[in-house]
OpenMM code with the backbone's topology and positions (N, CA, C; nanometers):
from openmm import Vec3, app, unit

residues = "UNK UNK UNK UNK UNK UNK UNK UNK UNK UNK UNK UNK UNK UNK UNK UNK UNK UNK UNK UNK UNK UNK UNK UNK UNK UNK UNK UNK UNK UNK UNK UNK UNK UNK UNK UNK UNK UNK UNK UNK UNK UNK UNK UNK UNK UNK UNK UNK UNK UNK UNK UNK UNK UNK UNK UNK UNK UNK UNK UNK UNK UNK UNK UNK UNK UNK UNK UNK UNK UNK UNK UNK UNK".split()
positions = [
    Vec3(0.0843, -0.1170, 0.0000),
    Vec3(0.0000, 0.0000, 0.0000),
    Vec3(0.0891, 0.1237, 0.0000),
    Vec3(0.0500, 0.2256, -0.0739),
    Vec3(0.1417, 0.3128, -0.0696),
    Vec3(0.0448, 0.4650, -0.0193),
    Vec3(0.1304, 0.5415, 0.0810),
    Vec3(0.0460, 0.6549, 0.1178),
    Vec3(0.1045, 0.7553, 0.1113),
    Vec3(0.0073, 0.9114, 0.0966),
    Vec3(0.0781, 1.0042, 0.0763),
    Vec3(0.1025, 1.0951, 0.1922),
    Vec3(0.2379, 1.1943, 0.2160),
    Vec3(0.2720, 1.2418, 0.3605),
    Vec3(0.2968, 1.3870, 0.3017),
    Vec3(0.2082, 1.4631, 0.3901),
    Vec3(0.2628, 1.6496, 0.3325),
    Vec3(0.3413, 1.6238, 0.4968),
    Vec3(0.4888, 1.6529, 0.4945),
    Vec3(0.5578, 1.7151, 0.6274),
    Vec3(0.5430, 1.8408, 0.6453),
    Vec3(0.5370, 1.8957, 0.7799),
    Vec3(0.5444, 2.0065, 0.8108),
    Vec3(0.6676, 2.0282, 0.9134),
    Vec3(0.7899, 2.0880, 0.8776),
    Vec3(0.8856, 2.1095, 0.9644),
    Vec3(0.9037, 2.1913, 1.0697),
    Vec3(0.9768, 2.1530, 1.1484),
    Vec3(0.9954, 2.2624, 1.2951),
    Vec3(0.8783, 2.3131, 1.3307),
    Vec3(0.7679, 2.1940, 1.3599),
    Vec3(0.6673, 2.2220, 1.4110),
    Vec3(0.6475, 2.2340, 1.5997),
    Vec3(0.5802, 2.2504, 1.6685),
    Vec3(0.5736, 2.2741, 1.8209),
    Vec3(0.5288, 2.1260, 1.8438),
    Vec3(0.4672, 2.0578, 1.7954),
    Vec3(0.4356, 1.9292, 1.8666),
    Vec3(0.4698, 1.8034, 1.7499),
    Vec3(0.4827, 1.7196, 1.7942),
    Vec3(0.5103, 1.6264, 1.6877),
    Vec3(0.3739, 1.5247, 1.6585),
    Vec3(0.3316, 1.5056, 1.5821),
    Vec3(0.2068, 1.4368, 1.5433),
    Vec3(0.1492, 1.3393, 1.3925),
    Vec3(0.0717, 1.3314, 1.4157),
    Vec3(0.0352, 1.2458, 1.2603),
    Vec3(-0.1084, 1.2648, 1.2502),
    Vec3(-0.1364, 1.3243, 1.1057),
    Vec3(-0.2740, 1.3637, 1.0980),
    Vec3(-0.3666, 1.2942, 0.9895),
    Vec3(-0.4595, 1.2184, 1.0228),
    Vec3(-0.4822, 1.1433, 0.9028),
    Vec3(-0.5584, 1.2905, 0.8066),
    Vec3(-0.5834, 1.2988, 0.6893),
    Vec3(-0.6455, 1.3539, 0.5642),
    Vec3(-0.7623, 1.2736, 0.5396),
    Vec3(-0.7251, 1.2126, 0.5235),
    Vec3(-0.7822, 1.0651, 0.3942),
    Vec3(-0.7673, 0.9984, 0.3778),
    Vec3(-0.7834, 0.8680, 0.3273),
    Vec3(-0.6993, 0.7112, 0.2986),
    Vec3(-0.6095, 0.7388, 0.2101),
    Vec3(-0.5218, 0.6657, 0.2753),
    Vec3(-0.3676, 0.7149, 0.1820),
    Vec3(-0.3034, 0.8809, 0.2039),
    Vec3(-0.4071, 0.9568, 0.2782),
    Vec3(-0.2763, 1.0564, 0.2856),
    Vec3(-0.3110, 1.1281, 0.4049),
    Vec3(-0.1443, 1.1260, 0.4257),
    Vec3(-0.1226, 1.1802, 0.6083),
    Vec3(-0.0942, 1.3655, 0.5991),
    Vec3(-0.0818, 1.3787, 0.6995),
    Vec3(-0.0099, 1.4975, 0.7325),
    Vec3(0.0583, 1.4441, 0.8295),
    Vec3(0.2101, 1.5018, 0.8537),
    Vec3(0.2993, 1.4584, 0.9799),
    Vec3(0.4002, 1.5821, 0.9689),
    Vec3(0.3880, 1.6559, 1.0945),
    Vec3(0.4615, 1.7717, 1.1766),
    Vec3(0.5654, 1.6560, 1.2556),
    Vec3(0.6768, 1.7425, 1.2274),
    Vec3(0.8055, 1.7087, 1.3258),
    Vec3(0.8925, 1.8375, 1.3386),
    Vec3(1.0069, 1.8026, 1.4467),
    Vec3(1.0839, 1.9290, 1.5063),
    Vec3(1.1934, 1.8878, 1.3884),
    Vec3(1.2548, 1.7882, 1.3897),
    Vec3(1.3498, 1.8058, 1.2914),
    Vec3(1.3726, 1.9055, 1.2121),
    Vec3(1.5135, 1.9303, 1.1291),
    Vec3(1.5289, 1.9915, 1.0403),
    Vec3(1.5590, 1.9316, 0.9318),
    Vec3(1.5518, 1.9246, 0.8222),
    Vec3(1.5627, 1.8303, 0.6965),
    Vec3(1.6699, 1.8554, 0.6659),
    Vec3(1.8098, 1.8185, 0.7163),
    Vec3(1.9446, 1.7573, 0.7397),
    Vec3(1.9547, 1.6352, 0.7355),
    Vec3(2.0643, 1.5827, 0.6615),
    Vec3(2.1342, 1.4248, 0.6395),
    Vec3(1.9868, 1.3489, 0.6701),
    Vec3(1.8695, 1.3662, 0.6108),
    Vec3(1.7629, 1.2416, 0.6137),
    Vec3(1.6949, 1.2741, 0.7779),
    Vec3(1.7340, 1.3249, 0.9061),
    Vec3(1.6824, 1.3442, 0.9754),
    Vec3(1.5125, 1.3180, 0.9882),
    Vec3(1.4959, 1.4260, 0.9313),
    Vec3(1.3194, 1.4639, 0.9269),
    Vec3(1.2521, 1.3524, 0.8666),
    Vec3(1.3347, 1.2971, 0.7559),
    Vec3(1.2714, 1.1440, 0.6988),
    Vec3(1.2491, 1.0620, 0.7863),
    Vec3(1.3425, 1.0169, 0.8682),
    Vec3(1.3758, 0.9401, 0.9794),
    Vec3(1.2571, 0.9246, 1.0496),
    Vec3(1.2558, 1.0991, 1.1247),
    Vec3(1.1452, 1.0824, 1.2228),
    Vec3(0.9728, 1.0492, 1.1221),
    Vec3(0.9461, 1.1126, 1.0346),
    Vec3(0.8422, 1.0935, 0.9893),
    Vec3(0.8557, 0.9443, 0.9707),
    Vec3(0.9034, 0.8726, 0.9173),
    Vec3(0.8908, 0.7398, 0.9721),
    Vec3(0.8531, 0.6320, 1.0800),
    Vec3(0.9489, 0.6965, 1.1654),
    Vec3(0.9057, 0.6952, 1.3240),
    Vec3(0.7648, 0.7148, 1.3563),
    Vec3(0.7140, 0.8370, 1.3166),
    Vec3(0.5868, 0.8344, 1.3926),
    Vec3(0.4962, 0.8175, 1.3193),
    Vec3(0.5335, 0.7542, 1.1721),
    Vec3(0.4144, 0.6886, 1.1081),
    Vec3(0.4117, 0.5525, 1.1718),
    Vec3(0.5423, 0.5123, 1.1981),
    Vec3(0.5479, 0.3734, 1.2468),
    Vec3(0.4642, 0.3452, 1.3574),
    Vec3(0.4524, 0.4177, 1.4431),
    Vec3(0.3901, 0.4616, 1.6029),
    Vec3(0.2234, 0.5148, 1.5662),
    Vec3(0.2063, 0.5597, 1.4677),
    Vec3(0.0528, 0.5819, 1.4645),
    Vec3(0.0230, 0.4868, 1.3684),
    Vec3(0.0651, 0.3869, 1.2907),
    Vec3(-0.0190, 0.2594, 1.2305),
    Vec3(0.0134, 0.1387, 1.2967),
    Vec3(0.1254, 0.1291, 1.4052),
    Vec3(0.1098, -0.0096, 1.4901),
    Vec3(0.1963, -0.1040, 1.4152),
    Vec3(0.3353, -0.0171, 1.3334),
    Vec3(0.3394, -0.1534, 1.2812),
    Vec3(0.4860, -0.0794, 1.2873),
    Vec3(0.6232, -0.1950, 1.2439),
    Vec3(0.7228, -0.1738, 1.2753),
    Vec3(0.8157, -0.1205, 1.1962),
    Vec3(0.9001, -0.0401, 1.2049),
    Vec3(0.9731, 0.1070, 1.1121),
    Vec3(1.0344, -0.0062, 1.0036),
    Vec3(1.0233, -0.1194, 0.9855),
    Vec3(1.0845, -0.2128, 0.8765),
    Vec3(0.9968, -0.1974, 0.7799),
    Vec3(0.8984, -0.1885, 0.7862),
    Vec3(0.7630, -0.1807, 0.6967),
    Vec3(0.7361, -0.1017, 0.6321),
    Vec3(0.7765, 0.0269, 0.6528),
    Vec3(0.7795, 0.1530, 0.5657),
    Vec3(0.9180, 0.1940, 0.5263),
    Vec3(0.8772, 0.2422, 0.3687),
    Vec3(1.0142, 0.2719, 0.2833),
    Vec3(0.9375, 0.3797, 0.2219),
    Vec3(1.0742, 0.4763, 0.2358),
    Vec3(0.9947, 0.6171, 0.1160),
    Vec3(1.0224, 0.5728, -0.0506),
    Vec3(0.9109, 0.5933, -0.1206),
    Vec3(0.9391, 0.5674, -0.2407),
    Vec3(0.9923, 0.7149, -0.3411),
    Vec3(0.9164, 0.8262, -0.2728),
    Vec3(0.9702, 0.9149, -0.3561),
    Vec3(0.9352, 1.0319, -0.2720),
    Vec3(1.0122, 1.1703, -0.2997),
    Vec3(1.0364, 1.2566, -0.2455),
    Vec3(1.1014, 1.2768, -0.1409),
    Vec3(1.2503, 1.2539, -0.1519),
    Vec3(1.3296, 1.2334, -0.0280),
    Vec3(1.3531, 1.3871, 0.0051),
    Vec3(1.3389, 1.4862, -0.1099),
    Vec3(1.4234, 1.6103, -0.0798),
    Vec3(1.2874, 1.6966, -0.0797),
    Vec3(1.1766, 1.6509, -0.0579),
    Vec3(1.0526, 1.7326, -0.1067),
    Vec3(0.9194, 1.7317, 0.0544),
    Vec3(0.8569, 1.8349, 0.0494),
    Vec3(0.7569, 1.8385, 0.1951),
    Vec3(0.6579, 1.7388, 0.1502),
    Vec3(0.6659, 1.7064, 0.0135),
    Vec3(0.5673, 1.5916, -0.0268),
    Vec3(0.6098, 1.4728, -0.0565),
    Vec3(0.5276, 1.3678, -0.0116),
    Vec3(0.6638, 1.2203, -0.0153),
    Vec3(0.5390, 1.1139, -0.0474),
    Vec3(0.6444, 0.9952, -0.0799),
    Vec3(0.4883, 0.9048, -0.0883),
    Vec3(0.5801, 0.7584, -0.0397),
    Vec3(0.4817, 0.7320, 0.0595),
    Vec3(0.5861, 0.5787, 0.1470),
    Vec3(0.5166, 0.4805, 0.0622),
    Vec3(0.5859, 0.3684, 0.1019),
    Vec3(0.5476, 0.2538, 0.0757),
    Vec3(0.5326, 0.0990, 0.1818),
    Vec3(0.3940, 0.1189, 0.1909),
    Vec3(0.4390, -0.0219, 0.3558),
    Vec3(0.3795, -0.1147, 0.3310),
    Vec3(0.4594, -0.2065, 0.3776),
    Vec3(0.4737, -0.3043, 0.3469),
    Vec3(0.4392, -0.4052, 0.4543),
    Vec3(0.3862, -0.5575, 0.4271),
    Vec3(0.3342, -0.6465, 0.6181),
    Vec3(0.4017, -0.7673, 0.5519),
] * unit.nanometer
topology = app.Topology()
chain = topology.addChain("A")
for resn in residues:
    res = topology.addResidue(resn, chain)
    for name in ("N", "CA", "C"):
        topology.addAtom(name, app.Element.getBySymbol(name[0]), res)
């Protein structure tokens, strides 16, 4: 299944917002340095679908506020 993520950086709280099926919103403090901010948006997609950070891979938009994962069970 593949879903879509608008990041919002150097936000005050860190969170995950559903939209719609298939597409999130996710605020983090990070700064989008060496993959950082990827990282965590990972993280707390991992933590708000219950399933383990092995499972999700970004497929595209590594350098972009718009990204689209890919997870995998």
């Amino acid at each position: 299944m593949k879903i879509q993520v608008d990041v919002k950086l150097h936000a005050k709280t860190e969170e995950v917002v559903f939209v719609k099926e298939g597409h999130y919103i996710v605020k983090v403090h990070q700064p989008p340095v060496d993959g950082k901010a990827n990282q965590q948006v990972i993280q707390l997609l991992a933590k708000h679908l219950c399933i383990p950070k092995s499972y999700i891979s970004l497929v595209s938009g590594a350098k972009s506020k718009k990204k689209v994962f890919e997870i995998s069970t």
